[in-house]
N, C-alpha and C positions, 0 to 999 in steps of 0.2 A: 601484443599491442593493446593501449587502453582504448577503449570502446564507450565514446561517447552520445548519449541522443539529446539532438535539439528538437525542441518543440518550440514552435512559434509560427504562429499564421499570415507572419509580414516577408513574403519571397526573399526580399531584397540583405533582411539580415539573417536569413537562412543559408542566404547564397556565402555571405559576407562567413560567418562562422564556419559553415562546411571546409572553404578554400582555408581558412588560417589554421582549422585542427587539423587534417588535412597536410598541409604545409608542414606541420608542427609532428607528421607520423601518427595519428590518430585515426582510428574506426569510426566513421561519423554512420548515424540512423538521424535520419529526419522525418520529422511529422508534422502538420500543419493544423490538427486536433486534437481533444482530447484522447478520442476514444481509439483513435490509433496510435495514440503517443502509448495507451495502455496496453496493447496490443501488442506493440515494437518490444515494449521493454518485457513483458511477458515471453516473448520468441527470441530475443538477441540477449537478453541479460548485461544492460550495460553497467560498467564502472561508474558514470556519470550521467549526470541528468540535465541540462538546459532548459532551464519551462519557463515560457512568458503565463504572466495569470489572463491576460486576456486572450481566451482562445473562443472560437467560433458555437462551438457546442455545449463548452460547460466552465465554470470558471478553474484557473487552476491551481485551485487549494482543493479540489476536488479528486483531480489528480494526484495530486500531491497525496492524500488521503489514500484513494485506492494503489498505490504505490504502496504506500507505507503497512498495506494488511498483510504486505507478503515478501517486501526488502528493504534492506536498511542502505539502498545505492544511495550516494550523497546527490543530494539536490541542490542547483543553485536557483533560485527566481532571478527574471531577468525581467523588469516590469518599469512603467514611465509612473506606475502608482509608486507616488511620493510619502503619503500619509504614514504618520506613525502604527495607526491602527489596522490598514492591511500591511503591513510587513508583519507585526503581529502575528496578525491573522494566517499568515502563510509560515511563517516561525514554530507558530504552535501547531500547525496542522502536521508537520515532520521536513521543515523546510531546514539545509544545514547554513544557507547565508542567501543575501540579497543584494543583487546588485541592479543600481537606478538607471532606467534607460535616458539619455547618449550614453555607453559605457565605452569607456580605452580599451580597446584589444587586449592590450600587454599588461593591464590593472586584472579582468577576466580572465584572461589565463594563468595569471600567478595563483587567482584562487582556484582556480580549476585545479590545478599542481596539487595546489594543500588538501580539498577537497577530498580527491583521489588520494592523496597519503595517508589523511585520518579516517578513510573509509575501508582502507585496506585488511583483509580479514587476518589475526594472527594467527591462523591455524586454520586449517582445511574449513571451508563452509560449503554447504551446499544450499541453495535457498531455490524451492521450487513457489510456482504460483498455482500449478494446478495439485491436490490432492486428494486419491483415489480410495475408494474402500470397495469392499466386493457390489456393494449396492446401490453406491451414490458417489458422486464426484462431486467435489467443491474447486472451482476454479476465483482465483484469491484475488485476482487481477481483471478479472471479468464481473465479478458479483455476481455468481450464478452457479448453482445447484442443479446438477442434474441426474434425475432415478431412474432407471430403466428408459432408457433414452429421451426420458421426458422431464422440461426445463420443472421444477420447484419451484414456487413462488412463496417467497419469507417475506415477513411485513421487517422495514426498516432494521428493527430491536432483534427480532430473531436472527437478522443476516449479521450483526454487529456483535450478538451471543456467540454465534457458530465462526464468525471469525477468528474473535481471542481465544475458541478452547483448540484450530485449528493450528493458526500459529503457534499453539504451546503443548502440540501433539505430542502423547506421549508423558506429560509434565503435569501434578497436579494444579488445576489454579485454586484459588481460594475465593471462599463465598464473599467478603469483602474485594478479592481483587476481581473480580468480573464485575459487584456490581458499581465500585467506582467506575471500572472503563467502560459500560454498557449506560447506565443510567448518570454518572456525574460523580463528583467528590463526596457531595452530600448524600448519598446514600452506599452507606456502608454496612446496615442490618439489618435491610427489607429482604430478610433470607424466601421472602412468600413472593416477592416478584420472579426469582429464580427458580423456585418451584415449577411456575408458573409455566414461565417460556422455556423451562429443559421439558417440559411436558409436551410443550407444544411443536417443538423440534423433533423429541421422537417417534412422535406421530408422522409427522412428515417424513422422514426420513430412516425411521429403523423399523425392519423387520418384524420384529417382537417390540412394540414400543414397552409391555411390562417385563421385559427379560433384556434389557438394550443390550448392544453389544460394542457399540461406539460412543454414546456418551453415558458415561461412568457415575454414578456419584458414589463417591468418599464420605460416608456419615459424619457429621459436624463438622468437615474441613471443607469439602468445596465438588469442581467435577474435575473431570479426566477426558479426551478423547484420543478413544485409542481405533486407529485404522487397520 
């Protein structure tokens, strides 16, 4: 069965959506936060996603975001924000469509349908949110790093570094493609910004920070982390 979670902090269209997927032979998870919504979908691994941006704790393109560091489930926003510029704004954070609150049931669910079909993996995927190494654990849905039972504290840049070489475990990235997705488009050959913060990650985090053993560098091409 497909396994949907709604997120939205209004009872009454939680109630409304659980009975029609539901109805419809669907796995509903419901959350009424963010930080449980990230929570749910970290423990249940849904097919789908429901998220209103207006949630009580934090906005959800925020969500949406920390989703996005560790699955690629299709998201739909479900928001009364009209403006061209948040839809955007939740578009570009890894949102797959938007639909404007009053929405038709039977309009929602068709895209829910498509959603779930072009989300559908062609071949075996496994997608985890926590990933372990003998030293330290990166949990990808939480934002948090933890060594010898104790939580790490990464400033912003470093948690957004350790993200993308986490995600592409195993895979070399490249010294332009980390520092577009870490710093912006415009910076694609401040190779001394990444010096910098791979420096400063394995100090925090590797045993031998001069000998690492989880983040790799590949001379002139980029890093590596290997678990």
């Amino acid at each position: 069965m497909t396994r949907v979670l709604v997120v939205d902090d209004e009872p009454q269209i939680v109630r409304a959506l659980v009975i029609n997927l539901k109805a419809r032979h669907y796995e509903v998870d419901a959350a009424h936060d963010g930080t449980s919504a990230l929570e749910l979908a970290a423990a249940r691994h849904p097919d789908a996603v429901l998220l209103d941006l207006g949630l009580p704790d934090m906005d959800g393109t925020e969500v949406i975001r920390g989703l996005r560091g560790w699955t690629k489930v299709p998201i739909i926003v479900l928001s009364a924000r009209q403006t061209s510029d948040e839809k955007v704004q939740a578009l570009d954070a890894g949102a797959d469509d938007y639909v404007t609150k009053p929405f038709g049931m039977d309009e929602l669910l068709a895209r829910l349908r498509a959603a779930v079909r072009r989300g559908a993996p062609a071949g075996p995927e496994v997608e985890t949110a926590v990933v372990g190494t003998a030293t330290f654990t990166v949990d990808l849905a939480a934002k948090r790093v933890v060594r010898d039972g104790t939580d790490i504290r990464l400033t912003p840049t470093e948690w957004h570094l350790l993200e993308v070489l986490v995600r592409n475990s195993g895979r070399l990235v490249s010294q332009k493609q980390l520092l577009q997705e870490v710093w912006g488009p415009a910076y694609g050959t401040e190779s001394n910004y990444l010096r910098v913060y791979m420096a400063q990650l394995r100090r925090k985090l590797e045993l031998d920070p001069a000998h690492p053993r989880h983040f790799v560098t590949e001379p002139g091409m980029g890093y590596r982390f290997e678990v």
